[in-house]
C-alpha positions as CSV (number, residue, x, y, z in Angstrom):
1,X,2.3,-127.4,-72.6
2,X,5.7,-128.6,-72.5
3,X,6.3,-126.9,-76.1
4,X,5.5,-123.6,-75.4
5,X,8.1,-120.7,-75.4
6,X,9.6,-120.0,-71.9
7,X,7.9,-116.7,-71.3
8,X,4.6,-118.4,-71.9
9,X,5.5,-121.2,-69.6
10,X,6.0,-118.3,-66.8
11,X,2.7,-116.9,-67.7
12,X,0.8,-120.2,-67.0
13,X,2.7,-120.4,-63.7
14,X,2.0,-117.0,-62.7
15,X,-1.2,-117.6,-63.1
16,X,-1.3,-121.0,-60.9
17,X,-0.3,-118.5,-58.1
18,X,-3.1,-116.5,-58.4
19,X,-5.4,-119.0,-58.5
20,X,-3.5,-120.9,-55.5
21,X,-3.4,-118.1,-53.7
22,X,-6.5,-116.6,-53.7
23,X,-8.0,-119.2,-51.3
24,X,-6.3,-117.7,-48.3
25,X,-4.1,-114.8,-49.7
26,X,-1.0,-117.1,-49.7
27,X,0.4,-119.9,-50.9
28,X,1.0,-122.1,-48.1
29,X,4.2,-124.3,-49.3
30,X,2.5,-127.6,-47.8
31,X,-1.2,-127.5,-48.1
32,X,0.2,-126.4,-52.1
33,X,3.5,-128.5,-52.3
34,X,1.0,-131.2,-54.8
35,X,0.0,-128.4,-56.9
36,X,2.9,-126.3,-57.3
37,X,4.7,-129.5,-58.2
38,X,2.1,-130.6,-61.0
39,X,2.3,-127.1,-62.9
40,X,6.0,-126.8,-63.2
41,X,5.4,-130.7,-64.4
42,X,3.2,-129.9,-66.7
43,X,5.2,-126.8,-68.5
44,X,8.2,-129.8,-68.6
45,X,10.0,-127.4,-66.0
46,X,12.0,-129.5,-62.4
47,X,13.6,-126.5,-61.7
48,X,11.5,-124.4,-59.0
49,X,13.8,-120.7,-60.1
50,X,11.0,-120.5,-62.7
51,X,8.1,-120.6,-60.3
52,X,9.9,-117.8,-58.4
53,X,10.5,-116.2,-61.8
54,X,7.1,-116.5,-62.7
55,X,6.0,-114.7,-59.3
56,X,7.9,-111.7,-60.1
57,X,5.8,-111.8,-64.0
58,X,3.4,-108.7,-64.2
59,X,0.1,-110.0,-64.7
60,X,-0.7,-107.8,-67.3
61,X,1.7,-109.5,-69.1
62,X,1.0,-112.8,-68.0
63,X,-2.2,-112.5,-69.8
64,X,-1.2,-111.2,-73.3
65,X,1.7,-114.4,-73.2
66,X,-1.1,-116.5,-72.8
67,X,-3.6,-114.8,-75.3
68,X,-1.7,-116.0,-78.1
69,X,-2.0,-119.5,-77.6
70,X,-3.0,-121.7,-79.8
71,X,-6.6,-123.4,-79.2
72,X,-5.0,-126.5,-78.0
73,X,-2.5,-125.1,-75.6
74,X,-5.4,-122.8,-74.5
75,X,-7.5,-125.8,-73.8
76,X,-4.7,-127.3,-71.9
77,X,-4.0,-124.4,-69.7
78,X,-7.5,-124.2,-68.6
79,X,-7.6,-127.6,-67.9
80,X,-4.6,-127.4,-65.5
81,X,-6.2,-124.1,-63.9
82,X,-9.4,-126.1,-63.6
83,X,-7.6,-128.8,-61.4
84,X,-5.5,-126.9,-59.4
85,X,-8.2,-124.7,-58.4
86,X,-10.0,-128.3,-56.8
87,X,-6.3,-129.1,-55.1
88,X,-6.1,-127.5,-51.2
89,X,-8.9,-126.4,-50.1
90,X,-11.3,-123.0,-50.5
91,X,-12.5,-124.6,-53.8
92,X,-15.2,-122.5,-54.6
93,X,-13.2,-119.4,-54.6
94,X,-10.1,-121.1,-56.1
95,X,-12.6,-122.0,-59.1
96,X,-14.1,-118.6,-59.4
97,X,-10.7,-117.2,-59.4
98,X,-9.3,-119.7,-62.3
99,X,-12.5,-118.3,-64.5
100,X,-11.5,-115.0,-64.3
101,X,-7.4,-115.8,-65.2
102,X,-8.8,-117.3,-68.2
103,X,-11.3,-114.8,-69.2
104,X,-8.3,-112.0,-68.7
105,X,-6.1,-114.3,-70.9
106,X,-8.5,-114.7,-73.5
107,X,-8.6,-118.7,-73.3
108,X,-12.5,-119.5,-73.2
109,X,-13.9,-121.9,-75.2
110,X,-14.8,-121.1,-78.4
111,X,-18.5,-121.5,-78.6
């Protein structure tokens, strides 16, 4: 996802706090340290500004950024949603939570 526009890259990081944070209503900075540190990886970002940045993203328009992805980068973001919801505990509702993020953003599978 390292390709994607910076707005976009925000959007999938915004919505890696959701889904971190809905196991206990917080992100707690060591139980999440791991995961945090794997999405801004994974959008090719070092610089932890943009997770702040991305905190500050309204959700609304998290998920249209993320609606126009293409199928791959869709696939990719689910993927990285899908792991970090099995990172820290509280998995069940972590996973639950990442389902929903990507049925608002519109990145299901294509059946």
């Amino acid at each position: 996802m390292k390709n994607l526009e910076i707005y976009q890259k925000i959007s999938v990081l915004h919505c890696v706090y959701q889904t971190i944070a809905s196991a206990d209503g917080c992100v707690d900075e060591e139980r999440d340290q791991l995961a945090i540190e794997l999405s801004l990886t994974e959008v090719g970002f070092s610089d932890f500004s943009y997770w702040d940045r991305s905190l500050q993203l309204n959700p609304y328009d998290a998920f249209i950024h993320l609606s126009i992805l293409s199928d791959a980068d869709k696939h990719l973001f689910r993927s990285l949603l899908q792991q970090i919801s099995e990172m820290g505990g509280n998995t069940l509702f972590r996973v639950n939570c990442a389902q929903y993020l990507i049925q608002l953003a519109n990145c299901n599978e294509n059946i």
